[in-house]
N, C-alpha and C positions, 0 to 999 in steps of 0.2 A: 588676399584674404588669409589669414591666420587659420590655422588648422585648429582642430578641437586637442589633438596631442604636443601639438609646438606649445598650445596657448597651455595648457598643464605644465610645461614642463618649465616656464615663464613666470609663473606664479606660485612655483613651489617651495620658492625660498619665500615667502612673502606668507605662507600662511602657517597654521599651527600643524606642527607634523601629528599631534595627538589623532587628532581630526581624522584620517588617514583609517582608521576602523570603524567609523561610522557608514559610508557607504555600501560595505558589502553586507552591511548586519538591515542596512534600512533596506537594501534589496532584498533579502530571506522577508523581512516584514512585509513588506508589498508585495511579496509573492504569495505570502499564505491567505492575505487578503485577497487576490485575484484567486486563486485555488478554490477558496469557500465563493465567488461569486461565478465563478465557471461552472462550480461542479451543482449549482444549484438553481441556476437562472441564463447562464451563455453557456452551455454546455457543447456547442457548434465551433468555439474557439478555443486555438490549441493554447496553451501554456507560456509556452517558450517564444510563439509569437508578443504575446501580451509583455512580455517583461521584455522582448523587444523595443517594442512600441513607450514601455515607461521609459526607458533608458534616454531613447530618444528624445524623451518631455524633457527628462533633469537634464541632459549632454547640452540642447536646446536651451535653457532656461540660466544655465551656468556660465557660459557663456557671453550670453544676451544680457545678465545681470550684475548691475555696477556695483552691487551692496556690499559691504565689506564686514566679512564677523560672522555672516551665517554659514553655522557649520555645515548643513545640508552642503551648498552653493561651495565650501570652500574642499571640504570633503569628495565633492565628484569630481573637481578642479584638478587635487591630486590625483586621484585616480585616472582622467584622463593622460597624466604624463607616464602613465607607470611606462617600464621597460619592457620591449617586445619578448625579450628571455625570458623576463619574470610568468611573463603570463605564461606563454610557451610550458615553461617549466613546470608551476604553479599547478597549472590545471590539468593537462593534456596526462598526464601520468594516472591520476585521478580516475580520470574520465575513459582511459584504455582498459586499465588491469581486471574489473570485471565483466566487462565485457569478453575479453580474450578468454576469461577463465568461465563463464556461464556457455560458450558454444559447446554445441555436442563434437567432439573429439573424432568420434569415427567417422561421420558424414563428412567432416573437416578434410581430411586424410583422405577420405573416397573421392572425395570433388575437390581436391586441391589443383588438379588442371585446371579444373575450370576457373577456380579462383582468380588461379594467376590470371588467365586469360579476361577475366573480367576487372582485373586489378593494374592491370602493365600494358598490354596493346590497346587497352576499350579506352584507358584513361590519356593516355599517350596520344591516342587517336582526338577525342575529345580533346585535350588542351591545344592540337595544332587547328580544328575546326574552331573551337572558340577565339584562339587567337587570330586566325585569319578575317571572323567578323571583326571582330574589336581594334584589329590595323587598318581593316580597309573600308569599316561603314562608320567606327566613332568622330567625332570631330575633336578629340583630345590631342592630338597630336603624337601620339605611343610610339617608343621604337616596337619593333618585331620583338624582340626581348623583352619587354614589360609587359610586351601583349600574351607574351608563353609564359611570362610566370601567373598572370592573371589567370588564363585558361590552366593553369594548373591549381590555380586555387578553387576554382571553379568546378572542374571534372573529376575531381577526388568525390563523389558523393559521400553522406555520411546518414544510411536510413535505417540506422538501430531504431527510430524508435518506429520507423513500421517493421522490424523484427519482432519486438513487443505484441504491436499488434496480431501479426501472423499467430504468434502464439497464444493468446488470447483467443481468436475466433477458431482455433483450432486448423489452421493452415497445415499442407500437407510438408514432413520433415525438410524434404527437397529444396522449397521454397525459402523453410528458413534457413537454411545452413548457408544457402544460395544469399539471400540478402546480407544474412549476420555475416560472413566471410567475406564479402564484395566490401561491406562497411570495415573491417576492420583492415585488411587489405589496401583497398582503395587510400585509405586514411595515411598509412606509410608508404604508398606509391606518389601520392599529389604533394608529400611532404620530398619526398627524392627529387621530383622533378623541378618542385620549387625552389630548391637550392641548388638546381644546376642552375635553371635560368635567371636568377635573380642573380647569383654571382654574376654570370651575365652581362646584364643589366649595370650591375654597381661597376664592374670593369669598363663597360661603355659611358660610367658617368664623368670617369677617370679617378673614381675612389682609389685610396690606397689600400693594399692588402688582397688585394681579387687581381685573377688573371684571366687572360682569355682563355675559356673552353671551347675547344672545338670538340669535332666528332669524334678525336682518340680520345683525349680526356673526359670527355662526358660522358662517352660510354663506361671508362675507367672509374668518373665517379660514381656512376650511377651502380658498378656493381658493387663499389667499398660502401657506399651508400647503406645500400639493401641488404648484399650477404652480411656484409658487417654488423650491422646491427642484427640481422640473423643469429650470426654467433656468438655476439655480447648477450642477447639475451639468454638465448642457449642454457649458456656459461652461467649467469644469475638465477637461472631454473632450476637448472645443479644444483649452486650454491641452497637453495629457497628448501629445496627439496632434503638438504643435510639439516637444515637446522629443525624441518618440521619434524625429521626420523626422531631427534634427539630429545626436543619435545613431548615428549611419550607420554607423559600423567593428566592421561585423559579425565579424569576426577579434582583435577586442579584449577579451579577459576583461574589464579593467577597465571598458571604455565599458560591456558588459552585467549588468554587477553596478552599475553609475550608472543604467541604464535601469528594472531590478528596485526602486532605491532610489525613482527617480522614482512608480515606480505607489504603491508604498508613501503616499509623501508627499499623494501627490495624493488619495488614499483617504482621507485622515484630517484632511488639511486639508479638502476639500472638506465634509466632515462637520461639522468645525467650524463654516467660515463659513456653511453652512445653518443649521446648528441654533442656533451660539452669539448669530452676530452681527448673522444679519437674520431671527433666527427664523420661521424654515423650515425645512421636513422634512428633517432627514438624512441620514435614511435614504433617501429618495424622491432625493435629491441623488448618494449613492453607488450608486445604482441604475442611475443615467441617467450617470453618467460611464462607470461598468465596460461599459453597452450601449454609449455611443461608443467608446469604446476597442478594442472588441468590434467594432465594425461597420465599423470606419474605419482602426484601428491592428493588426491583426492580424498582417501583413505585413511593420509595421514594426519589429515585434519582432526583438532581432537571437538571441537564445539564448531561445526559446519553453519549452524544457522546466527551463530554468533558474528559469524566473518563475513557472512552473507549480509546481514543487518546493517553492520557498519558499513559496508561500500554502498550499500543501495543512500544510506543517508547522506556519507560521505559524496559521491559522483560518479553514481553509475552513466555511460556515455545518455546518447538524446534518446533514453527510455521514455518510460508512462507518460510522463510530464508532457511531451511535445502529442501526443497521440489520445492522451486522455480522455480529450475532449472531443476526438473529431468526429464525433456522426452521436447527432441526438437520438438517433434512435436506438444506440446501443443499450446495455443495460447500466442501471446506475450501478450497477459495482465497476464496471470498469472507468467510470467518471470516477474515480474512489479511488485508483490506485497511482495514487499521489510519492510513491515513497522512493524513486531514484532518483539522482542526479539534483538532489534540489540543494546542495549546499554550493558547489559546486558550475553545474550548470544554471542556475540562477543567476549566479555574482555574473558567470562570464558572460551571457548574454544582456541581462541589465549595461552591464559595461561598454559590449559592442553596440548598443544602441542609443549608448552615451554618447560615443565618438562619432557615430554613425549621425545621433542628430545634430552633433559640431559640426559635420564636413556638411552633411547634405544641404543644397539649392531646395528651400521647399517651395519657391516660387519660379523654380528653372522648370519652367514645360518643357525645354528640351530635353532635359533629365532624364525627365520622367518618363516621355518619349523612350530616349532611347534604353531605359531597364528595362518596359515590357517588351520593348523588340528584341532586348536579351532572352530575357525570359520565355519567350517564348521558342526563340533558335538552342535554345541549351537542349529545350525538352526534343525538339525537331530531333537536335543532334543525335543525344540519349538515344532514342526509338531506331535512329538511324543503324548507328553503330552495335544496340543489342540484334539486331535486322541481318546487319552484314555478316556479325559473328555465328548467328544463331547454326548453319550448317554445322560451325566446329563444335561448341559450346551442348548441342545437342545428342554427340556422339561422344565427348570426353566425359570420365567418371563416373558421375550416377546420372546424368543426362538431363535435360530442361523440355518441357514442354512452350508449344509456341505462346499460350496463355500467359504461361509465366512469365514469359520473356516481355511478354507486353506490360504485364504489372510491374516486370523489373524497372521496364524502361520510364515507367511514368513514376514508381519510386525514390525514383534517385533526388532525394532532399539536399539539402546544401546545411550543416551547421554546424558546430562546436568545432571543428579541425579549421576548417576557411577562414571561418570568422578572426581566429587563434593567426593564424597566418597572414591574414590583410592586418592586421593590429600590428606584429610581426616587422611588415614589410615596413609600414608606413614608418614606427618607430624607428627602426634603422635608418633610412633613409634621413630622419632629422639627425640622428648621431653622427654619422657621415659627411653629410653635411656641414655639422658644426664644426668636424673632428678635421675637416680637407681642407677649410679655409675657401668656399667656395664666396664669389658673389653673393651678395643679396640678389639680384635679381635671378640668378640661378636655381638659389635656393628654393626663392620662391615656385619657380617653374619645376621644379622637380617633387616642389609638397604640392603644388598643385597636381603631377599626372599620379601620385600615390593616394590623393585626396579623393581624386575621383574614382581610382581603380577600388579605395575601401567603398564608397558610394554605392558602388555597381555591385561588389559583394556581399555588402550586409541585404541592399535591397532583394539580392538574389533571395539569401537565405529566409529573409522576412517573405516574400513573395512563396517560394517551397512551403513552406508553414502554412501562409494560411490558404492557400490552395489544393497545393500537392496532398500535404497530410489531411484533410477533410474527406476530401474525395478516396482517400487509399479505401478505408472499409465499405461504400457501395463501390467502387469496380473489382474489390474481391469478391463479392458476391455477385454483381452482373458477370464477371468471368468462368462462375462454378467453380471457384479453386476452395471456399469453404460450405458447400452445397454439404449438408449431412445425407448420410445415405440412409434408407427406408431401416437398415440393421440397425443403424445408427441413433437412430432416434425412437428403434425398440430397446435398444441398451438404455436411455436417458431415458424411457419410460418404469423400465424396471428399478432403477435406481428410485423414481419418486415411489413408486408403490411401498417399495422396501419403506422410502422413510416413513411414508405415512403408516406402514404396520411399527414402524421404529416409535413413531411419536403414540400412538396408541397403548404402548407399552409404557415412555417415560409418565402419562398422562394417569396409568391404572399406579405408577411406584407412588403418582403426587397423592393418589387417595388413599391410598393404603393410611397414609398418616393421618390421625384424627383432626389434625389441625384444618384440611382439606374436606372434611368430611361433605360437607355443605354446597360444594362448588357443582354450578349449573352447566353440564354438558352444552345446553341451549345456546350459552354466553361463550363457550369455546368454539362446538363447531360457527358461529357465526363471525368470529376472531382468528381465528387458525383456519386458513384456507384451504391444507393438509388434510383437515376432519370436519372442513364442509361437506360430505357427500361418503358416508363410512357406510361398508355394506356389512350383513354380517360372517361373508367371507373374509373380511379384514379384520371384524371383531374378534373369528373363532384363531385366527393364525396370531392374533395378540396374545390372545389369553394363552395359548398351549406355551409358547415363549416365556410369559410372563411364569407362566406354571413351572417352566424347567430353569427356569435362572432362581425364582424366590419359593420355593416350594410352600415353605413356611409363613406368606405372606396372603391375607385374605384382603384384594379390594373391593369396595363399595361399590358397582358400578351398575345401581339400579337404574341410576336418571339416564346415566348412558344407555343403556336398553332398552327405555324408552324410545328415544329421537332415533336410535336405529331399527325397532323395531317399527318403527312410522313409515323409514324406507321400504322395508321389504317383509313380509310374511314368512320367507323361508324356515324350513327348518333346518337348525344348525346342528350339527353332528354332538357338540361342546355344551350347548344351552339352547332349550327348548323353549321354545316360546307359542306356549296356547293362546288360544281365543280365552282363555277362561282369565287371562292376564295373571298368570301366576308367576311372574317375574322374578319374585322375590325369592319366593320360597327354589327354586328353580337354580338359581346362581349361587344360594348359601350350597344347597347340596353338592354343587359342581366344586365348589372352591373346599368344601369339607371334604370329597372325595381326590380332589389334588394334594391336600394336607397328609389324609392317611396316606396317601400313595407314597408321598414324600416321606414321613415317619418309617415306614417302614423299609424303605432304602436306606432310611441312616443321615439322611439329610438334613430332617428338623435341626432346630437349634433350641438347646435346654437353658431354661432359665437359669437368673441370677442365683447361685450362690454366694454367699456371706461365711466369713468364718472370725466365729465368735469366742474360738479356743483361745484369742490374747488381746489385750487391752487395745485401745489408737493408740496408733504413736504421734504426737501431733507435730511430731517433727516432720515427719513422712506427712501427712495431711498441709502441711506449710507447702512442701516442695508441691504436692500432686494441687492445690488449687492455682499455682504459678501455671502449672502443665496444661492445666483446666483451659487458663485462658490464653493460653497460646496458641491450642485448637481451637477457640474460638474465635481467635485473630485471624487464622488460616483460613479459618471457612466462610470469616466476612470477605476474606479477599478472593475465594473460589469462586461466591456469588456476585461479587465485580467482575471476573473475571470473563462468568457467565453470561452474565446480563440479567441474571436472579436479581440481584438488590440495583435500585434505578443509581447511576451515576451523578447525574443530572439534579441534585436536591441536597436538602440537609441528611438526610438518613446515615451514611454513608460516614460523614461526621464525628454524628451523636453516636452511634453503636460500635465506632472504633476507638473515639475518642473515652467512650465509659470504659472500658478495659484497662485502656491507662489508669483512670482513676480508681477504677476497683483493683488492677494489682498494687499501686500506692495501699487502699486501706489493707490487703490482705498481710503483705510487705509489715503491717502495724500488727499482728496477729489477727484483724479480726475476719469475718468468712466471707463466703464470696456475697459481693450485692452488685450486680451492673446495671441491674434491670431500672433502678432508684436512681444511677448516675444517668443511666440512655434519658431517662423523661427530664431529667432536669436539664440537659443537653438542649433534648428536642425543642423545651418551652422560647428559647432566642434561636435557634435554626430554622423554627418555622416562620416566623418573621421574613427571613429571607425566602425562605418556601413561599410564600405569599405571595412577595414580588415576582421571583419565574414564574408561578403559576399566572398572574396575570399576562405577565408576555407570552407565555404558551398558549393562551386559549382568546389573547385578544381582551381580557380585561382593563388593561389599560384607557381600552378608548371606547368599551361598553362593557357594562357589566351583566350579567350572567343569575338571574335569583336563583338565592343558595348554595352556589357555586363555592364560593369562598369559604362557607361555613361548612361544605361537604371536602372540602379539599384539606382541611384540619382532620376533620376525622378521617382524611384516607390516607394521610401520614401519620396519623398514633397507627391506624390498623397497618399499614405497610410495614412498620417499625417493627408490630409485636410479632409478623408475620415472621420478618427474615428473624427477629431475635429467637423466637420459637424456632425455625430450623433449624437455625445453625448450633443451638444448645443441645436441640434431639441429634445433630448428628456426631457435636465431643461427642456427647454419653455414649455413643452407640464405638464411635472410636474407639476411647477412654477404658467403656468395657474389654474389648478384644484386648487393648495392649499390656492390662496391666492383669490380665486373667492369670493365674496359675495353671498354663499350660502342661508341666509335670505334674499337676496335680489332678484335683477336680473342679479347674478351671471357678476355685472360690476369688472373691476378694476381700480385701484386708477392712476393719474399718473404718481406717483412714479414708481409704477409696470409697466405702460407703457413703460416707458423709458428706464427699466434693459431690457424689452423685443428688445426695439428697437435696444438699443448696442450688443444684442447677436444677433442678424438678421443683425446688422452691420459688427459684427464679422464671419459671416458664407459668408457671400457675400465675404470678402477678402477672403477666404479659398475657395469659390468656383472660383472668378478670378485666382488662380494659379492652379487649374482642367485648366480651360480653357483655359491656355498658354502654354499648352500640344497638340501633337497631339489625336483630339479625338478617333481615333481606340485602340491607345494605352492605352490610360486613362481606355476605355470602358472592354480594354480589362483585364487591371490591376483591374479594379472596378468588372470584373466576377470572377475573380481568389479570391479578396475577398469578394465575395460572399461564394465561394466553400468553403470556411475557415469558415466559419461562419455558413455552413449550415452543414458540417462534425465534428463542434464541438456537433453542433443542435441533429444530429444524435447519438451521445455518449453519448451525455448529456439520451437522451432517454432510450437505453438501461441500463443505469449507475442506472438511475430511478427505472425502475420494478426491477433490481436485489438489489436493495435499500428497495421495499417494498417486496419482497419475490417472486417476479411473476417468475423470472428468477433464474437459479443456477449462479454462479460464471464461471464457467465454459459458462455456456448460454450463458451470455455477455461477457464475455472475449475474445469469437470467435468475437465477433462485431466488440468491442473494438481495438481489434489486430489490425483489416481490415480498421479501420476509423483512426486508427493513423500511420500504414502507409502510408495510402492517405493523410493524412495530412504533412509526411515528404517530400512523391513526391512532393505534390502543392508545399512545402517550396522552397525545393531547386528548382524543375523546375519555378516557379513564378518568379526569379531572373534574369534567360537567355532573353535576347532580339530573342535567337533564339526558344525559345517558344513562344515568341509572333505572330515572323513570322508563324511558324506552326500553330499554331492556327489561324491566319490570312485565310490561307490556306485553312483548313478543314471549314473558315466560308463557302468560297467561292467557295468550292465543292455543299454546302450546297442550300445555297441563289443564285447559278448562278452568282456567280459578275466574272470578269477578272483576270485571275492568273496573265499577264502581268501589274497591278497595285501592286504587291508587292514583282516583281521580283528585284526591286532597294534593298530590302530588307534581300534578300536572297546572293546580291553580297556581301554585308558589310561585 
């Protein structure tokens, strides 16, 4: 039988080399498309399995197919002959350096016995029980040397990505330093061993260029092996570490996009010269660079999350991707963090599943037979060997509990390193072959015991995936290793409280603005989950907040004192609230007694002056309406950035695209107008608005009365909304920057003027509010509210788990909760017949007449 990498390597003068970048860009494509159906509907399957399993179909299908000219088919064709170097090379560099450089440093260093111990004798241990199965129960017919380098590619484990996990559920430090150093370790131990034994091996085939190893020389390579690559890294950590000192301007995009460039380099050279040129571990080489770099260069980073960014995209090892998915019942944010290893670990495993579906019998029952009796003796193994070690392992460095040691043992995944190495072997093995002049029929018997040996290793790896990784997050939890403690979960209590007095506050800045004025607390707390249930001890600690950050600032929050004064009668120390319902009168006096308060500290802030002592200059007024709309560019892109202005529609468009157009006319001298370019925009955007809006709410295959006709009117009102903030907050910019600070904070009337036209500007955007019905507007203007105060909320926990206060896991349960209340508001905000409902529960609420919005309900 032809191998899947002989038959590549057969066909590759015969096809077009162009071809040859098709495959690894159509695997990124089919991964982003299994990404969005995992993370939305299989959510129980890992990642890295599935583009396993595609690989298999094309590797499968490419093979089996006579056609000639399709590039898909002639595309994976090449790719199955690639060179075992290349990939080696290629990828493995990649897929080490941040990983080496994200472990914690001192745990690293306090548990380095252990490491070793679970890196050199556990693996060493493991490759000679794996190979004594695979000699004495396979029927392949294996020397003892094919069968240790198999059990070396085998007992290298590789379970970064239940490291990820660890960190995400908030696992205790021990455990991750324990797994991420075992992984990173293990990876340059299974790659030492495999190049003893496989020399080996090729020495026994009668290749030329290999000798026999015995036990001096093996020992001998095994230490040039490892220390060697030890100190090539070292030595390139040095090197890494001079150029970032030198690096210094920290203010220089350019210099930190040179510095990002440098890690790159140093990654992949340092690789080479271990492995190529003074053959030494590589791997062990980019190991101990990314620790120095880590341990010495941290600081000197000048843009940290810039370097961080690009390796996650670039190939970070078997992070999120392979773990992302594996327990439905985790929260949807960690279904969501899709961003390592995907350039990367995509192409590579797509590939091995390529070759993986050339070699494999998918009709050999024996096969298949005998992978889960692998499978099964590997994990035996594993548990064994953490078992026998466990007495030392438990008293070196920071020490292991027996729990742990059991989660170790059933963590140990198989992928990105093995996979890399069975590709590796197999490859060679054809080179050699070709290169010694052996038989045909030799040949064949030797692609056949490499054929099977990749067989047994991919299926390993595809078997760890989708087993192993599923199960990792409930036996961290049946084991107690992420059990929060009773403190624990008074901390994560205190943190929501804080936010919901936080969103209490963002919710009193939204009304402060007139544009706001209108908006139904009703419709918020019923949308915002945060200020479903507001007592008025959350009310009174908002407002003293609100009172010491805007002294100067009066909101409207009658309605709001309503729905809270429903909860509870208390009286609040802040705002009184009689039976005699004097609500109103009650809160103006609070908020005028916070104002003088503030006045006479010195904190108000004094109106506009103008100064009229010298003409415009309209030279000055040219430049300052350029400046105008540049703040207004910035602050369309704050509220993207927020989730203030919807992504998702024309809006977005029209109101950045009018800017363009309006500094073209200003650019002609004449004054500012966007607000005339935004609606001429809008009138062919909503078009397209139309169509989403039908697939959002199911239009398409039933329609909805008045829906479409309400969904026009909730994009003019959406439009004039954000265009109204974002103009009230230049001016309010615009004002402070161009104040005469040495003076008496007058301005010029140039500056007068741009302010006039943007006040001119907000006035047309507020007459199309008002050619709307008001309940409607009001009611559209609370829905975003709720959009803006549920981003507020995300934004918060995204926060503390940013500075460390929360685990991944902590906010991701938020996180989940606030983005699908965000998908309900999306789609529910479209229907007219949520506005009537809402209408409804006002007037449960406030006592108004259901007979006023029963015409509403006929429609």
């Amino acid at each position: 039988m032809t191998s899947a990498v002989e038959a590549g390597i057969e066909v590759e003068r015969e096809i077009e080399v162009p071809n040859v970048v098709l495959f690894p860009w159509l695997a990124v494509l089919i991964g982003i498309a299994a990404y969005y159906c995992l993370s939305r509907f299989l959510r129980g399957l890992p990642y890295t399995a599935v583009m396993f399993i595609t690989g298999a179909l094309m590797g499968y299908s490419a093979l089996h197919t006579h056609e000639h000219g399709n590039a898909i088919v002639e595309s994976t064709r090449l790719w199955l002959g690639i060179n075992g170097e290349i990939i080696i090379l290629a990828f493995l560099p990649g897929l080490l350096f941040l990983d080496s450089y994200n472990i914690n440093v001192y745990l690293f260093k306090r548990s380095f016995l252990q490491i070793i111990t679970f890196a050199f004798p556990m693996v060493l241990g493991g490759t000679a029980l794996t190979a004594l199965l695979a000699y004495y129960i396979f029927p392949y017919g294996w020397s003892f040397d094919l069968s240790m380098t198999f059990g070396a590619i085998l007992s290298a484990t590789d379970p970064v990505a239940v490291a990820v996990l660890l960190n995400e559920l908030g696992a205790p430090s021990r455990l991750q330093v324990h797994v991420s150093g075992e992984s990173l370790m293990n990876d340059g131990s299974g790659v030492v061993f495999f190049h003893i034994f496989s020399s080996r091996f090729f020495y026994q085939l009668g290749f030329s260029g290999f000798e026999d190893v015995g036990w001096s020389k093996g020992f001998a390579l095994f230490f040039r092996l490892s220390l060697g690559g030890a100190c090539i890294g070292l030595l390139f950590g040095i090197g890494l570490l001079i150029i970032l000192f030198n690096l210094n301007r920290r203010l220089s995009k350019d210099e930190n996009v040179i510095q990002v460039t440098a890690t790159i380099m140093t990654a992949y050279l340092s690789f080479y010269v271990s492995e190529i040129l003074a053959h030494c571990s590589g791997i062990i080489a980019v190991v101990f660079c990314g620790l120095t770099t880590k341990a010495f260069g941290e600081a000197l980073i000048n843009d940290e999350q810039l370097t961080e960014d690009f390796w996650h995209i670039l190939g970070e090892s078997d992070g999120n991707i392979a773990i992302a998915f594996t327990d439905a019942h985790l929260s949807h944010h960690t279904c969501l963090t899709f961003h390592q290893e995907h350039l990367l670990n995509t192409t590579l495993f797509t590939l091995a599943g390529a070759i993986w579906g050339g070699i494999i019998d998918f009709g050999s029952s024996e096969d298949w037979f005998y992978l889960f009796v692998l499978y099964s003796a590997i994990n035996i193994i594993r548990l064994v060997l953490v078992l026998l070690f466990f007495p030392i392992t438990s008293k070196l460095g920071i020490g292991q509990s027996l729990r742990e040691g059991i989660f170790m043992s059933f963590a140990g995944l198989r992928g990105a390193v093995g996979i890399a190495l069975a590709l590796l072997l197999s490859a060679e093995t054809i080179k050699y072959s070709n290169s010694n002049h052996v038989s045909d029929e030799q040949r064949q018997q030797y692609q056949f015991y490499v054929d099977k040996l990749f067989g047994m290793a991919g299926g390993i790896s595809f078997l760890t995936l989708v087993i192993n990784a599923p199960v990792c997050a409930p036996l961290l939890k049946f084991l107690g290793l992420v059990t929060p403690t009773q403190a624990r979960r008074q901390v994560v209590d205190t943190f929501e409280q804080h936010m919901q007095v936080n969103t209490l506050v963002e919710f009193m800045c939204l009304l402060v603005e007139p544009t706001f004025s209108g908006v139904d607390f009703g419709i918020v707390k019923d949308k915002v989950s945060p200020l479903a249930e507001v007592t008025p001890s959350q009310l009174e600690a908002a407002i003293e907040i609100f009172r010491r950050k805007y002294p100067d600032k009066t909101p409207n929050i009658d309605n709001m004192m309503s729905y809270v004064g429903s909860v509870s009668a208390s009286v609040s120390r802040l705002v009184k609230i009689g039976e005699n319902n004097a609500m109103s009168r009650s809160t103006r006096s609070l908020w005028r007694t916070a104002a003088a308060a503030a006045a006479s500290s010195g904190l108000a802030v004094r109106g506009t002056i103008y100064d009229f002592s010298s003409p415009m200059d309209k030279a000055a007024a040219f430049e300052e309406r350029q400046i105008f709309i540049r703040l207004l560019e910035r602050e369309y892109h704050r509220q993207l950035h927020v989730g203030e202005l919807d992504t998702r529609g024309g809006t977005p468009f029209s109101l950045l695209q009018s800017l363009q157009l309006a500094n073209e006319s200003v650019m002609k001298g004449n004054s500012l107008d966007d607000w005339n370019e935004a609606e001429a925009l809008g009138k062919w955007t909503r078009g397209c608005d139309r169509l989403l809006h039908k697939y959002r709410v199911g239009g398409i295959f039933k329609r909805h009365s008045g829906d479409e006709d309400f969904h026009i009117m909730r994009t003019h009102v959406l439009q004039a909304l954000s265009f109204i903030k974002a103009h009230l907050q230049a001016q309010e910019t615009f004002r402070t920057e161009f104040a005469n600070i040495g003076g008496n904070n007058s301005l010029s009337l140039a500056e007068k003027a741009v302010l006039d036209e943007s006040k001119e500007q907000v006035s047309r955007a507020e007459a199309v509010l008002n050619a709307f019905d008001e309940e409607d507007v009001n009611a559209i203007k609370s829905q975003y509210v709720c959009q803006i105060l549920l981003y507020k909320c995300a934004d918060y926990f995204r926060t503390l788990a940013h500075s460390g206060l929360l685990s991944e896991r902590e906010a991701g349960d938020f996180l989940g909760k606030y983005d699908t209340e965000l998908r309900q508001l999306r789609n529910s905000s479209e229907m007219k017949s949520e506005i009537t409902y809402l209408k409804m529960s006002r007037c449960s609420v406030t006592g108004g007449k259901l007979e006023d919005i029963e015409s509403d309900l006929e429609d």
